[in-house]
C-alpha positions in Angstrom: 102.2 103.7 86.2 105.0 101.0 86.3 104.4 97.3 85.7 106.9 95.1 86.4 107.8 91.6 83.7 107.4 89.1 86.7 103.2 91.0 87.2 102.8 90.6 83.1 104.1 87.2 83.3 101.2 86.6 86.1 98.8 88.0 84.2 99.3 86.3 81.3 99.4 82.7 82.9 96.5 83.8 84.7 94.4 84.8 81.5 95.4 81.6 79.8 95.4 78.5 82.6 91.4 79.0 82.9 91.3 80.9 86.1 87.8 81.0 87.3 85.7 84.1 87.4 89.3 86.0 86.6 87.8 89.0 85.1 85.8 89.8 88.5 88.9 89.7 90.3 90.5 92.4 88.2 87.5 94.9 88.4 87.5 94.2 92.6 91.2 94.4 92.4 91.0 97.8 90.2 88.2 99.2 91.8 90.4 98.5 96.1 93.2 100.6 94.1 90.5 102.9 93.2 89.2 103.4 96.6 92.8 104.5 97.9 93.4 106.8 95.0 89.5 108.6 96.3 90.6 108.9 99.6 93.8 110.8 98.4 92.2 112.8 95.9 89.9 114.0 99.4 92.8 114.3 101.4 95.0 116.4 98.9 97.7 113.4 98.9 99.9 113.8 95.8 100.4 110.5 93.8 103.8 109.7 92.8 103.4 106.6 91.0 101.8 103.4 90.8 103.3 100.2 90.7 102.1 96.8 89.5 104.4 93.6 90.5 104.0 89.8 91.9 103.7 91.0 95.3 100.6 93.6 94.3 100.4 97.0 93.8 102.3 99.8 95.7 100.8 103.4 95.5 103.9 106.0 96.2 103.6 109.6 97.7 105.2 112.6 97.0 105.2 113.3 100.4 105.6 111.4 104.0 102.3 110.9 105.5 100.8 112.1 108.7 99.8 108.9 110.7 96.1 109.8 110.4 96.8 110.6 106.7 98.1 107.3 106.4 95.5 105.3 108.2 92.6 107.2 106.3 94.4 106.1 103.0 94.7 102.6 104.1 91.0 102.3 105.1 90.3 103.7 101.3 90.7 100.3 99.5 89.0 98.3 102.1 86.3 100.5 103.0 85.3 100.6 98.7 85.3 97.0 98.8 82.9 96.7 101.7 80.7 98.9 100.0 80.8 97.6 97.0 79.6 93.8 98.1 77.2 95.7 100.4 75.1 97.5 97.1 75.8 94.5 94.7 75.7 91.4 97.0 72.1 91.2 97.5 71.1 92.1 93.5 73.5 89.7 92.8 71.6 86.8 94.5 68.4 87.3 93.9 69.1 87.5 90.4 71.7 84.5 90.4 69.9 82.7 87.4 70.6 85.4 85.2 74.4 84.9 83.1 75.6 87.8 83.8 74.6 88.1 87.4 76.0 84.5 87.9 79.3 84.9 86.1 80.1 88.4 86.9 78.2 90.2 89.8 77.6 87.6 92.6 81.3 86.7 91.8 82.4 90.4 91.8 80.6 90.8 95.0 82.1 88.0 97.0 85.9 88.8 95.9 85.5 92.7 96.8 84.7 91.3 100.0 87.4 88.7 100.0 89.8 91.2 98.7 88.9 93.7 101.6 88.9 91.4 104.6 92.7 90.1 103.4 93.9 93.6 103.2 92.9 94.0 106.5 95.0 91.3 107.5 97.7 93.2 109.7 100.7 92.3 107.6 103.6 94.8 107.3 102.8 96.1 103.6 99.4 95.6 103.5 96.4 97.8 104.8 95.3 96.1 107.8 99.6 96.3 108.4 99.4 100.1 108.0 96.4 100.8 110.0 97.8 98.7 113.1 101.5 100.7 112.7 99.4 104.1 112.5 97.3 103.3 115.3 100.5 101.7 117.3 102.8 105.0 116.5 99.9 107.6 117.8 100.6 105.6 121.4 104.0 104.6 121.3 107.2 105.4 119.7 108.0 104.7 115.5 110.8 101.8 116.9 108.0 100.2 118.9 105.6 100.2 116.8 108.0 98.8 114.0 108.7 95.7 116.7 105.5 95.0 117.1 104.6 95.2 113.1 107.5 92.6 112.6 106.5 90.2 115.4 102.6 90.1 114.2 103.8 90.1 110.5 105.7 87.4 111.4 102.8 85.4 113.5 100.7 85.9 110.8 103.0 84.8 108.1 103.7 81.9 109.8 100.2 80.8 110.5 99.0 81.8 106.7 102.0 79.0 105.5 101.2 76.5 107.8 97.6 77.2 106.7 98.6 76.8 102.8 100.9 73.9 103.6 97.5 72.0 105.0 95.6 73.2 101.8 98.1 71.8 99.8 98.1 67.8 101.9 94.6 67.9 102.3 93.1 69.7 99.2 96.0 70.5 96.9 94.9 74.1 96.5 97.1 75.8 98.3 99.9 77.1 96.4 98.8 80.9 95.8 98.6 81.3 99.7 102.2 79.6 100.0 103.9 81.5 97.1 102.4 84.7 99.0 103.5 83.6 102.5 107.5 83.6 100.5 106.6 86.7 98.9 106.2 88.7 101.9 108.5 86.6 104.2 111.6 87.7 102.3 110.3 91.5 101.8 109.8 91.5 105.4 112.2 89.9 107.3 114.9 88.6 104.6 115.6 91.9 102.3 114.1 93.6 105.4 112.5 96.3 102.8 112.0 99.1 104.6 110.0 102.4 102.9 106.6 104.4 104.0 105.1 103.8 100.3 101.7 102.3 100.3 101.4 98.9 99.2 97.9 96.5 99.0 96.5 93.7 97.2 
């Protein structure tokens, strides 16, 4: 496991500014990561490492991936999530009164959720990025599918700023979404980082 200063750094000024329902995050956050590392324990994928930085957390393989392989790994994360806020949501809320229901679960719930529907997001990099290029590459060819990742990483990207730029003139909460938009602009289309290592948030 590799953690990069720049992720500590995060960590640390997200422990001490007072983040809301922080400790939630982590568990859904640990528990997506989990889900991809049970799908390749069931599909015999060999870990290489695991790295944490600002951008999220990158899973690397020994080996080069099947598309189906892939895809199946990508859903892991996700599909966890999903099923995490589908046993917890509803305990959650009808015991909302309760402190640790009210600070922990209902708040867990809701950010597996969040965490899973965002990954799905089709996003060169992120699940819902490598289950569109899998499904793309079974059809067409690996350069086709690679121009079609960029253009709707791109559309995406685009709309997700202009959507944090709003947040920010309107409600002045959206700065996360913006520093992400940079984040994944310059990986994508500036660096133009290029590898078949899984990455997710």
């Amino acid at each position: 496991i590799k953690v990069s200063i720049l992720s500590i750094i995060w960590l640390i000024y997200l422990s001490i500014s007072n983040t809301p329902f922080i400790i939630p995050l982590f568990c859904a956050v640990i528990l997506h990561e989990a889900g991809h590392l049970f799908c390749a324990l069931l599909l015999g994928i060999k870990i290489k490492s695991i790295e944490l930085s600002i951008s999220g957390a990158r899973i690397k393989t020994r080996e080069v991936l099947s598309y189906i392989n892939e895809l199946l790994f990508a859903l892991g994360g996700p599909f966890i999530g999903f099923v995490s806020f589908a046993f917890t949501f509803n305990l959650a809320l009808s015991k909302i009164e309760t402190p640790f229901y009210q600070n922990f679960l209902f708040p867990f719930s809701i950010l597996s959720l969040c965490l899973s529907v965002f990954n799905l997001i089709p996003i060169d990099s992120l699940d819902g990025g490598r289950i569109l290029k899998c499904l793309i590459s079974l059809v067409f060819s690996l350069d086709i599918a690679e121009k079609i990742m960029r253009a709707t990483s791109f559309l995406c990207l685009v709309s997700l700023w202009l959507l944090s730029v709003y947040m920010m003139l309107r409600m002045s909460n959206g700065v996360p979404m913006f520093v992400f938009c940079l984040i994944f602009f310059s990986k994508c289309f500036i660096f133009n980082i290029k590898n078949r290592d899984f990455a997710s948030f």
